[in-house]
C-alpha positions as CSV (number, residue, x, y, z in Angstrom):
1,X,28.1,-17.3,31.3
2,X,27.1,-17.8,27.5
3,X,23.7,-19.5,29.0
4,X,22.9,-16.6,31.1
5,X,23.8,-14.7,28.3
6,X,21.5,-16.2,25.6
7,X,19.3,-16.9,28.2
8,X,18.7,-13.1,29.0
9,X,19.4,-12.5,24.8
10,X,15.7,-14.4,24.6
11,X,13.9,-13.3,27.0
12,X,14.5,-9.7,26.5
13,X,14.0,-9.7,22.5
14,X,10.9,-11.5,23.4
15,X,9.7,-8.7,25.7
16,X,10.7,-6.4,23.2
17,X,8.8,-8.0,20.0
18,X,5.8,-9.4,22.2
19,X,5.3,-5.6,23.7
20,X,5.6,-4.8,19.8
21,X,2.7,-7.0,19.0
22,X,0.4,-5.9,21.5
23,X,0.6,-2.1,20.7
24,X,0.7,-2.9,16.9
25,X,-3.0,-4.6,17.7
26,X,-4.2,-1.5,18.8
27,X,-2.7,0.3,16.6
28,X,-4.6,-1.5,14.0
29,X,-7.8,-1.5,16.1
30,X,-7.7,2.6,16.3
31,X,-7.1,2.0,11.8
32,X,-3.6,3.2,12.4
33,X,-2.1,1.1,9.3
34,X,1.3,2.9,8.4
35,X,2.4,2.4,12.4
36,X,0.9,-1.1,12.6
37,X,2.9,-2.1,9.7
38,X,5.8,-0.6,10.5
39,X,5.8,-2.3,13.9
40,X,4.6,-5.5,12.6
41,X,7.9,-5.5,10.5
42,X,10.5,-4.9,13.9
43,X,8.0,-7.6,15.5
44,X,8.5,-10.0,13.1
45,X,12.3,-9.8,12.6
46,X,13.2,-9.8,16.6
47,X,10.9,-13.1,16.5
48,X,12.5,-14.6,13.5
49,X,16.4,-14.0,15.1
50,X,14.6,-15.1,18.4
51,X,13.5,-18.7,16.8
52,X,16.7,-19.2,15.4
53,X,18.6,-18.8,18.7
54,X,16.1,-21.4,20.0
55,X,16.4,-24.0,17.9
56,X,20.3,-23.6,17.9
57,X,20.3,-24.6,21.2
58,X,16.9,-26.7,20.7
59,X,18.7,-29.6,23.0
60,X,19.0,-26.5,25.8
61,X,15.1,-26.7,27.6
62,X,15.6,-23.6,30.0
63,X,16.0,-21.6,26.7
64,X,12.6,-22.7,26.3
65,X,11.6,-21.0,29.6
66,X,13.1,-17.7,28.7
67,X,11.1,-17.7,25.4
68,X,7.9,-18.4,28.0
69,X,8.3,-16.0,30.0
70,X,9.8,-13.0,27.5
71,X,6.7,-13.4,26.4
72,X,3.9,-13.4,29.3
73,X,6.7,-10.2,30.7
74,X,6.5,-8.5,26.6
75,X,1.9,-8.9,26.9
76,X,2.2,-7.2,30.6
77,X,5.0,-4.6,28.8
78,X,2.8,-4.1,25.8
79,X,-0.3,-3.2,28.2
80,X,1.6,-1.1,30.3
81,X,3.4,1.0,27.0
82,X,-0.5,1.0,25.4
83,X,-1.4,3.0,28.4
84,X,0.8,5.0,28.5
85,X,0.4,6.2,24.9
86,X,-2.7,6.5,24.9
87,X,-3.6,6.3,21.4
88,X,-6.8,7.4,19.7
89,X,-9.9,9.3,20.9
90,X,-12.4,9.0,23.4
91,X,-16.0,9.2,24.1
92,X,-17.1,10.6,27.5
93,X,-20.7,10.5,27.9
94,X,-21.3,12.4,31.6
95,X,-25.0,12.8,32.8
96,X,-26.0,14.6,36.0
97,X,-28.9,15.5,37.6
98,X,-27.7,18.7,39.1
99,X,-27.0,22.1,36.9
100,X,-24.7,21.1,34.4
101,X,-24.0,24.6,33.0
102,X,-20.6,25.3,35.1
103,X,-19.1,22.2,34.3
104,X,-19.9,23.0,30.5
105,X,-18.4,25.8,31.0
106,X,-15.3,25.1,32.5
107,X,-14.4,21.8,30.1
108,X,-15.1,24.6,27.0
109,X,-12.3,27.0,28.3
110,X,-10.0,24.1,28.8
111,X,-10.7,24.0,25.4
112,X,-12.8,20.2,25.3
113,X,-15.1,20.1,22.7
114,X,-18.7,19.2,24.2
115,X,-22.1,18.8,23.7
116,X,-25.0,19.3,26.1
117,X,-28.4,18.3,25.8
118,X,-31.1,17.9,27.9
119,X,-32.4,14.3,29.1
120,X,-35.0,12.8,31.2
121,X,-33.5,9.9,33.9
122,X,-35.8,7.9,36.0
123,X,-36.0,10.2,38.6
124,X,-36.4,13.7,36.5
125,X,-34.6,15.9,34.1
126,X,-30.7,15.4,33.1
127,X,-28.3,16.7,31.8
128,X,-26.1,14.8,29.0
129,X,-22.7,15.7,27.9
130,X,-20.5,14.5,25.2
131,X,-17.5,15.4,25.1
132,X,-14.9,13.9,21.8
133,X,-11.3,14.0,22.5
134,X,-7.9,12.7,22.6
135,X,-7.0,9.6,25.3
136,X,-4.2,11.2,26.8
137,X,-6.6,14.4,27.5
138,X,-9.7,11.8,29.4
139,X,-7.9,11.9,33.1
140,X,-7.8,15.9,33.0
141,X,-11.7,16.1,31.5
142,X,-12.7,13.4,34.0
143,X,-11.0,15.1,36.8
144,X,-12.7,18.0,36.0
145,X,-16.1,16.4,36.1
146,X,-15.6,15.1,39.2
147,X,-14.2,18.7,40.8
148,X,-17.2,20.9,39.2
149,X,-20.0,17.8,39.5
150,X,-18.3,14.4,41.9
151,X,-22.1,13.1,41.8
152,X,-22.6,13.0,38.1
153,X,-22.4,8.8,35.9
154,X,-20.0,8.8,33.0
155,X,-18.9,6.8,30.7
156,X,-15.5,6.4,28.6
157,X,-15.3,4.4,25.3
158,X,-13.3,4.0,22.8
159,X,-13.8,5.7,19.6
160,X,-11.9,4.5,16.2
161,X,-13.0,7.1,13.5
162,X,-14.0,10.8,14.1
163,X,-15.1,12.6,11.1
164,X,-14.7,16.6,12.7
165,X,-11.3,16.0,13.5
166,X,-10.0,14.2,10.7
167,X,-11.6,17.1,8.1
168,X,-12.0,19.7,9.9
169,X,-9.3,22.1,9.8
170,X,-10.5,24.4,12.6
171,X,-10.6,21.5,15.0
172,X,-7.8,20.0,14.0
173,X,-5.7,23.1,14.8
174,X,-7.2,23.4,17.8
175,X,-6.6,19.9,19.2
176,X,-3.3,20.7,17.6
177,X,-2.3,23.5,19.3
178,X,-4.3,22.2,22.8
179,X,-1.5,19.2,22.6
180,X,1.0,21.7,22.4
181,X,0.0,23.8,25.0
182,X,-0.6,20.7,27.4
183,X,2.9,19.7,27.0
């Protein structure tokens, strides 16, 4: 019983500290520094107590396996908890051929902030929207461009510093209060 115990003891903290890891790297990717340091400190002490259980029982190899394998589970955990977080802001970059101005439209009174321009392709005139926003808010704005306009490209990408909506208060409250409401 106290090897299935200990067992089970490693394997989980490792989850837990290894899932830690992996969002505190985003974290820090997206310049998040307070939250990356404040996970980086749980991280850190689950791993230490972690180590020390280990080599208490270094003579004890299938303690070895559960520190494996807490740890491949905790990077597949850490994904999974990333996702659904969905830290930080987006870039959607959507170009169409056809008339763009419903679409425009429609993502500006679910209150997205875009920009359209116009755009030559290699087989005419384009349209070009960007569109700046919050992650968790990319699978309702790319739903909408595929309702309003299913043959239009886009693109998603990652953005880690947006000047509007860090000093702007206007924007702010509005992304603000669109969080709210979305909830």
């Amino acid at each position: 019983m106290e090897i299935l115990l200990n067992f089970m003891f490693i394997f989980l903290s490792r989850i837990v500290d290894v899932s830690l890891g992996t969002v505190r790297i985003i974290l820090v990717s997206k310049g998040m520094r307070v939250q990356a340091s404040i996970l980086g400190f749980f991280e850190v002490l689950i791993w230490i107590v972690v180590v020390a259980r280990v080599i208490m029982y270094v003579s004890s190899p299938i303690y070895y396996v559960a520190f494996a394998a807490g740890f491949a589970t905790g990077n597949y955990v850490g994904m999974i908890l990333e996702e659904k977080l969905a830290l930080g802001n987006v870039l959607i970059r959507v170009v169409t051929r056809f008339d763009a101005e419903r679409l425009v439209e429609v993502l500006r009174n679910e209150n997205f902030i875009v920009t359209s321009i116009d755009g030559e392709g290699k087989d005419g005139p384009v349209k070009v929207i960007f569109g700046i926003l919050k992650r968790k808010s990319a699978r309702k704005f790319i739903k909408l461009v595929n309702q309003y306009n299913p043959n239009a490209f886009y693109t998603v990408e990652n953005v880690t510093s947006v000047s509007k909506f860090e000093n702007d208060p206007v924007l702010k409250k509005r992304l603000f209060m669109n969080n709210l409401i979305r909830k």
